[in-house]
N, C-alpha and C positions, 0 to 999 in steps of 0.2 A: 337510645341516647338522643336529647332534643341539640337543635343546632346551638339553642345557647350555651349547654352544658361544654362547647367545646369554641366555642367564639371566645375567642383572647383580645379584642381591641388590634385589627391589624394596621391604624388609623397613626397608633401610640409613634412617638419620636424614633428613631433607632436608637438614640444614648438611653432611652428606656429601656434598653435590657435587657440590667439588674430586676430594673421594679415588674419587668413582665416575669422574670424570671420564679419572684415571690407570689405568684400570683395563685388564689387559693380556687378558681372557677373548675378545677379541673376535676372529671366526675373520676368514681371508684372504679374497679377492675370489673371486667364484665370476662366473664370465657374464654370471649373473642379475644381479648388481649393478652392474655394467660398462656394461648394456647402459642403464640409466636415467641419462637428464643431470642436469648439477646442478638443474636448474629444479625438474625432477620431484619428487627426493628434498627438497629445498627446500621443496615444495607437501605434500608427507607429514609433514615436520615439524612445518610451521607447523598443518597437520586433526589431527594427533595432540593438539599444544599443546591445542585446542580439544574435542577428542575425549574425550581421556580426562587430562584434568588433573589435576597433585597435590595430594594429597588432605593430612592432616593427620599427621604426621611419624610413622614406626611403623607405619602405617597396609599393609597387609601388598599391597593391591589400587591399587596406582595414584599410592602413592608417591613413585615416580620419574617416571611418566608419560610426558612426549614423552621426558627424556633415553633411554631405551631405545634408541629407534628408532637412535641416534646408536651402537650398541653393534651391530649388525647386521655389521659388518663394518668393516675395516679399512679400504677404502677409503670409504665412508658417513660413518665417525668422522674423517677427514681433510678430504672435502669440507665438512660442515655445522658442523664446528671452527674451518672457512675463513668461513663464513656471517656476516659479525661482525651482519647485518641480521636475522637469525634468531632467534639470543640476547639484541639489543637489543628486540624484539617480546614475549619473553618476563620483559619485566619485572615482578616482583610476583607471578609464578604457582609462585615458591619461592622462598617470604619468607624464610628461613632459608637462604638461599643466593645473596642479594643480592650480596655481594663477588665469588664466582663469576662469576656472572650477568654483572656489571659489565666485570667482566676478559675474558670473554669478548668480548663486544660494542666494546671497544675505543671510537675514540672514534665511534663509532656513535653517532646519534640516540636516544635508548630511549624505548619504547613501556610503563607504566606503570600496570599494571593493581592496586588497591590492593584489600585483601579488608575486606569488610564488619564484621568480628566481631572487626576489632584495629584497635586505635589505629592510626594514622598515625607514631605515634613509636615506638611500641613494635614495629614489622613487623621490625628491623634493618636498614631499606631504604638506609638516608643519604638519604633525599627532600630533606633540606638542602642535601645538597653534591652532591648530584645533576639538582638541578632545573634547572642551567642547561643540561643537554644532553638534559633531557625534550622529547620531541617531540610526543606522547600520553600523553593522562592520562587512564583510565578510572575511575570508581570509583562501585560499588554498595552503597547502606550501607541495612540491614535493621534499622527501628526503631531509631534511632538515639538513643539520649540526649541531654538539651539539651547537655551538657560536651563528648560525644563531636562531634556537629552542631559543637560552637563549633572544637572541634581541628583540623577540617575546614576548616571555616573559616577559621583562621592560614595554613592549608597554600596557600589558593588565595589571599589574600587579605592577604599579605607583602608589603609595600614595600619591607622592608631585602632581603629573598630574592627579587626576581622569579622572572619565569620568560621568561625573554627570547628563547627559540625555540620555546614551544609551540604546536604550530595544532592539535591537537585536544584537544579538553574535552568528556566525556560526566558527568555526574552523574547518577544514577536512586536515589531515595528510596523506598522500600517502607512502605505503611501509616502513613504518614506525611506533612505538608505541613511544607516549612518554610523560612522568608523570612530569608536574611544581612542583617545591615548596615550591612557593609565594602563598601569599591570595591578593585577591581584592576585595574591596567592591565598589558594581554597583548598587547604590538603586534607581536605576531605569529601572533596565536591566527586561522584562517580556521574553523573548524569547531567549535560548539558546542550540544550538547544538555542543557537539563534538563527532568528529570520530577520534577514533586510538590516541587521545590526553584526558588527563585530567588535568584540575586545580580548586583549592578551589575559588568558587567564594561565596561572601557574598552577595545574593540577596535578598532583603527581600519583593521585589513584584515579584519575577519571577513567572510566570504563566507556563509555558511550559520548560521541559527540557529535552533533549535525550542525550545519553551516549552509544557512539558503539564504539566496538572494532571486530577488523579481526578474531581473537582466542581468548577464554577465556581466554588461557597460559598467553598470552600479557597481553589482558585486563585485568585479574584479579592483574596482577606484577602493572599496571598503576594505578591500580585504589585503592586510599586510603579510605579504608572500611571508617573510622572514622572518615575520611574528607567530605566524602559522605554524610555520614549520618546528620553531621555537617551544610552538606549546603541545606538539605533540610529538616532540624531543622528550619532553619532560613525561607522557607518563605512555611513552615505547611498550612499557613492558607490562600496563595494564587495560590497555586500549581495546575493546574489541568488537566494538563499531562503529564506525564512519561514516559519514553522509554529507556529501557535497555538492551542492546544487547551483552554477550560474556564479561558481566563484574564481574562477578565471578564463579570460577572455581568450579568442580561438587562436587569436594569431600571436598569445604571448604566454603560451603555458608554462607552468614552474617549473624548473632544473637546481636539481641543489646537485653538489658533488657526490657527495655518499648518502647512498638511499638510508633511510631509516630503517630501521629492522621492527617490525610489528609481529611479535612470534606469538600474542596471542590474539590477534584478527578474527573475528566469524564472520563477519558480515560487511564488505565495501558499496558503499551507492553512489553511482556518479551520474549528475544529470547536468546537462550542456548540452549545444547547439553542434560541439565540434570532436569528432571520433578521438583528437589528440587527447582528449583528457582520459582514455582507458591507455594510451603508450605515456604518460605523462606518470600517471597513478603509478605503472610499474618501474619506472624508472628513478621516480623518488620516494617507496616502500617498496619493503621487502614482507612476504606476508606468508602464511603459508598455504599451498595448495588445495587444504582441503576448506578457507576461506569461501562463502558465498560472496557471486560479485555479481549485483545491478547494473547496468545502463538504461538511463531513459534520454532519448534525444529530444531535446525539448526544442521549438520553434524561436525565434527571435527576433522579429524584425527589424530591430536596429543591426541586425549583421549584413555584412553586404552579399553575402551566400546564400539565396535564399532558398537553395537547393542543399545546404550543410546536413543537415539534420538527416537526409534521404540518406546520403550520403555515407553517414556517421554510423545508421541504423545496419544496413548490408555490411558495411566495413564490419561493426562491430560482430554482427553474426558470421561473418567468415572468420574473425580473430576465434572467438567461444568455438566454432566448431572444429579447428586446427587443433585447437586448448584438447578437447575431449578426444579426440581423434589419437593424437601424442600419447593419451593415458591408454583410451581403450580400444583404437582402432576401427570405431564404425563412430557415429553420430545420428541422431534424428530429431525434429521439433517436435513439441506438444503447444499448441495453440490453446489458450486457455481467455477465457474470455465468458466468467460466472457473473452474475448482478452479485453487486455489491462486493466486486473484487478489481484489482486494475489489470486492464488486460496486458496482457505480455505472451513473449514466443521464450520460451524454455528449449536452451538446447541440450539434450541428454546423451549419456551415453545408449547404446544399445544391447539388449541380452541377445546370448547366440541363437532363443527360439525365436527372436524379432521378426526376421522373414518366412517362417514357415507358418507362425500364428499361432504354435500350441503351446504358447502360455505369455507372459508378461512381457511389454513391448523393450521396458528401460529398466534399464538396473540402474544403483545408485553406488559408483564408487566409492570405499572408502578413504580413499587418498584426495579426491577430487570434491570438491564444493559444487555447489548449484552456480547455473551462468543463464542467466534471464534479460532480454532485453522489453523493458516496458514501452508504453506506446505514452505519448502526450495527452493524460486525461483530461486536463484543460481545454485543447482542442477536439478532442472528441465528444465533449462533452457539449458544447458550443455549437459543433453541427450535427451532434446526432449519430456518429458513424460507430460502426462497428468494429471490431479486429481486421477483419477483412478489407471496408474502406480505408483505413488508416494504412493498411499495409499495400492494399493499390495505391494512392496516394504516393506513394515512395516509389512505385514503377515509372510515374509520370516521367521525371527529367531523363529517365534512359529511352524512353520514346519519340521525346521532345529534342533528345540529343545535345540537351542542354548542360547534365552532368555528366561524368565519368561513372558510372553505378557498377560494380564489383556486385554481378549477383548469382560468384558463384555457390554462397552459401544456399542459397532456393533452390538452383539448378542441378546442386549434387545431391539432397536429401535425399534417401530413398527412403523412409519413414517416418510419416506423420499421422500425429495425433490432433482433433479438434475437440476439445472439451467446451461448448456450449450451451448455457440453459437460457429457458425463458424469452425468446427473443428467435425471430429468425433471422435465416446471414443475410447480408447483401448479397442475393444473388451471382449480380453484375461482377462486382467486385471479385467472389471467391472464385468466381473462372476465372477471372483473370489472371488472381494469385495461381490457380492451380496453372494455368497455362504455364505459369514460367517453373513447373516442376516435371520437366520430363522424365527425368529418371526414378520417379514416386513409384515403390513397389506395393508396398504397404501403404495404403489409409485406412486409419481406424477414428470413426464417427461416435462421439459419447455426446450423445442427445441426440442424435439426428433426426431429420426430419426430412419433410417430402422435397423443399427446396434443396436441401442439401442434397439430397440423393440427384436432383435433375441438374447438377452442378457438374455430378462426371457423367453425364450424358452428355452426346455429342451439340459441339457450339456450332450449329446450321452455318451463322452469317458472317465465320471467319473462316468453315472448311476444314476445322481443327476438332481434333477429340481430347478432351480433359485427360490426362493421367495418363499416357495411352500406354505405359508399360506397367501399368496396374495388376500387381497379382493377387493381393489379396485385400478383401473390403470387409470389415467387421462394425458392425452396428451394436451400439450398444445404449440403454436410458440414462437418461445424467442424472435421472433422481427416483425415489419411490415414488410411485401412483403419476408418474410421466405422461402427457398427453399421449392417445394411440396410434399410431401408425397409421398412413391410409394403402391399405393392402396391395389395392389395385392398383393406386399410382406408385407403389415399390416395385413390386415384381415390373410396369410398364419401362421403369428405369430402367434396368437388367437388360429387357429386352432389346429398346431404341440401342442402348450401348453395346448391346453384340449386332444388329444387325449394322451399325453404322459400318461398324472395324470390320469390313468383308476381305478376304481372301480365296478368290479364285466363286467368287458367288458364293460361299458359305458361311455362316456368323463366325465370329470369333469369340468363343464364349468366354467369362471372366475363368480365370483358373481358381479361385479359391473367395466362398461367404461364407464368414460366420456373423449370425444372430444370436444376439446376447440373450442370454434366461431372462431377463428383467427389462427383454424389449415387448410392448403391448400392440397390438395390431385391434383394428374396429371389426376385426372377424375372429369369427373361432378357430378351430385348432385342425378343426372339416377342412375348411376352407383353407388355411394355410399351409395344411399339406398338400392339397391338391393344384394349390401354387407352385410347392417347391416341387413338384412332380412336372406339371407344364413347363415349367424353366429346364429342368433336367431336358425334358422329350426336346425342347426347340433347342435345345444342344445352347443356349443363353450363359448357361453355368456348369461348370463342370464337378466341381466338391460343392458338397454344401452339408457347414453346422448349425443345424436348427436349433436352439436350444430347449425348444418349448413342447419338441417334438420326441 
């Protein structure tokens, strides 16, 4: 196939098209195109849409954008012409070809994505006479004007115009806070996000709602407590996720009389600067227990606590571990800290093999939700730091004697998990953390590596040993085909850490290793038995599960 057999003119207007749409350049079916189902090309579409969107009319690079893809061939141009769910999706992503668009889609649902930098009336969209078969409405507005904000406002917040089938609503405000003062009722809206904006919606099926703001400061001036509370009065009984971020400020959290009852809740997210917003949460919902609930402490610097967050973080992890304790009588962390996931400390309950090691560390109540406390991505991301850093960081003011730090959640743990790939710890850092864990019976390593292992190796220049009531250490790979172990700086581990802990001139060996089946070492199998044999003889280790052996 030559390049011109599939060059559509990407140069043509956007209100062209219609007339690109009639356009006869497109070559016949070759194999290749035969042999993809409709799904596929469908799923190419829609990544194009997304991919490489149109740009501004003229515009010589991306113009036309997904319709192209639709120009590939004769039969392509037939299937995704059939697509009426396809071109309903793509509404708004060629404002200048909205009639098109429309006709295409038929009487499809349409999906509504409205641009930032044009009026709402001026896009050529009909948002008027189109909003009764809107199904999604996206829109992103960058510095927005009060006039421009209030236009927006008409559009969501029309009594004579509803919007009588929408269930999703995103709104995301740029560099900017700012609070409506219309109500709208949407009873059929399930899915709604805003950022840095807030308004009264009446939804009485909404299932999902998140509410962020950049500062509390903002967000709490934005956000009308009793409006709040009002609109999720209204759908109690279909609610069942919440996310709240930076929406009420530390020293004036919400109190209403009688908590609302949330009896179908999965999932709470609270993110602030000040622990009251997890006693505040409980106090004006009621939810049920087996509810998953978030905390992220996020930083602030317009607060005058610049120690809050530290503060908030321990507090919060002694609240979750009370929480678990109440259900099942023990507690432990998992530190989890994967690329491409946000790091957080999970507090679990514990199985009755936890301490002995012969089988799975945590069980998952059925009565009991998951309790995760997240780290500040934003600042971690800023400087670089790890799980580890971020959670030294929060040692600081009990050092400094600056705050008051409740750290008896770290100090009573006796079982923890590290789940890390790709990446080594901060060394510095994770002795730290572990220092303030004396009663760690259990550590179990998923990825570990040669720094992590010299982590519970004795800290020379404080005098102190990592972990020191450590009874059992399990290694295990975070992933298939895992970088290999370097043998002789493992077992060296072992060693340093029983001869440090001497009693009466003798090592104190660890009492309990297991090595996971799917841990790799840079030797063989010669070689790392006659490891596990010299640890045995220097009395270093006393049990040991090799798995490989």
């Amino acid at each position: 196939m030559s390049d011109s057999q599939v060059e559509v003119g990407a140069t043509d207007s956007l209100g062209g098209c219609g007339h690109a749409s009639r356009r006869t350049n497109t070559c016949a079916c070759t194999p290749f195109n035969t042999r993809l189902p409709p799904e596929i090309q469908q799923m190419i579409f829609s990544w194009v849409a997304v991919l490489d969107p149109p740009s501004i009319p003229g515009d010589a690079k991306g113009s036309l954008g997904f319709v192209l893809i639709s120009h590939v061939c004769r039969h392509w141009r037939t299937t995704l012409l059939s697509m009426r769910h396809v071109w309903a999706d793509s509404m708004g992503l060629l404002p200048e070809a909205t009639i098109e668009m429309v006709r295409r889609a038929g009487s499809h649902p349409l999906t509504v994505t409205l641009r930032s930098d044009l009026s709402p009336f001026d896009e050529g969209m009909g948002l008027f006479c189109h909003r009764r078969s809107t199904r999604a409405l996206h829109c992103a507005l960058s510095e927005p004007s009060p006039s421009r904000a209030r236009e927006y406002e008409d559009v969501f917040c029309d009594e004579v115009h509803p919007w009588p089938i929408l269930e999703t609503l995103k709104i995301e405000v740029s560099d900017r806070i700012i609070g409506m003062d219309k109500d709208s009722l949407m009873p059929s809206l399930r899915f709604l996000t805003m950022k840095n904006i807030f308004n009264h919606f009446t939804a009485p099926s909404l299932q999902s709602l998140s509410i962020e703001f950049q500062e509390w400061t903002k967000g709490s001036f934005a956000l009308q407590a009793f409006k709040f509370f009002d609109m999720v009065r209204a759908c109690r009984s279909t609610l069942q996720d919440l996310e709240l971020t930076h929406c009420f400020a530390p020293d004036a959290m919400p109190l209403i009389p009688t908590p609302i009852e949330l009896p179908e809740l999965r999932s709470l997210y609270l993110g602030g600067c000040s622990h009251q917003l997890l006693d505040a949460a409980r106090n004006c919902f009621t939810y049920p227990s087996a509810c998953d609930i978030s905390f992220r402490p996020l930083y602030d610097y317009t607060t005058t606590n610049p120690f809050q967050p530290d503060e908030s973080l321990h507090l919060v992890l002694r609240a979750f571990s009370d929480e678990v304790i109440a259900c099942t009588g023990s507690y432990g962390f998992e530190f989890h800290a994967l690329p491409g996931e946000a790091s957080h400390i999970s507090v679990r309950a514990l199985s009755p093999e936890a301490l002995a090691g012969t089988g799975d560390l945590f069980v998952t109540p059925p009565d009991l939700g998951s309790r995760k406390v997240y780290f500040d991505s934003d600042r971690m991301r800023i400087f670089h730091d790890d799980i580890f850093d971020a959670l030294s960081y929060a040692l600081i003011p009990a050092s400094t004697k600056k705050a008051n730090l409740n750290l008896s959640a770290l100090r009573d743990v006796r079982v923890l998990s590290i789940v890390q790939a790709g990446t080594e710890p901060a060394t510095g850092a994770m002795r730290k953390v572990l220092l303030e864990m004396p009663e760690l019976r259990v550590l179990h390593l998923r990825g570990g590596t040669a720094d992590m292992m010299r982590c519970i190796c004795p800290v020379i220049s404080h005098g102190r040993l990592s972990v020191p009531n450590l009874q059992l250490l399990r290694v295990s790979a975070d992933r298939p085909y895992a970088p290999p172990l370097d043998l002789w700086q493992f077992n060296r581990c072992l060693r340093r850490r029983a001869e440090y802990h001497q009693a009466g001139g003798r090592p104190s060996p660890l009492p309990c290793l297991i090595v996971d089946r799917n841990v790799e070492f840079d030797e063989g199998l010669e070689a790392q038995k006659a490891g596990v044999e010299r640890l045995q003889e220097m009395n270093c280790v006393k049990k040991v599960y090799w798995r490989l052996i």
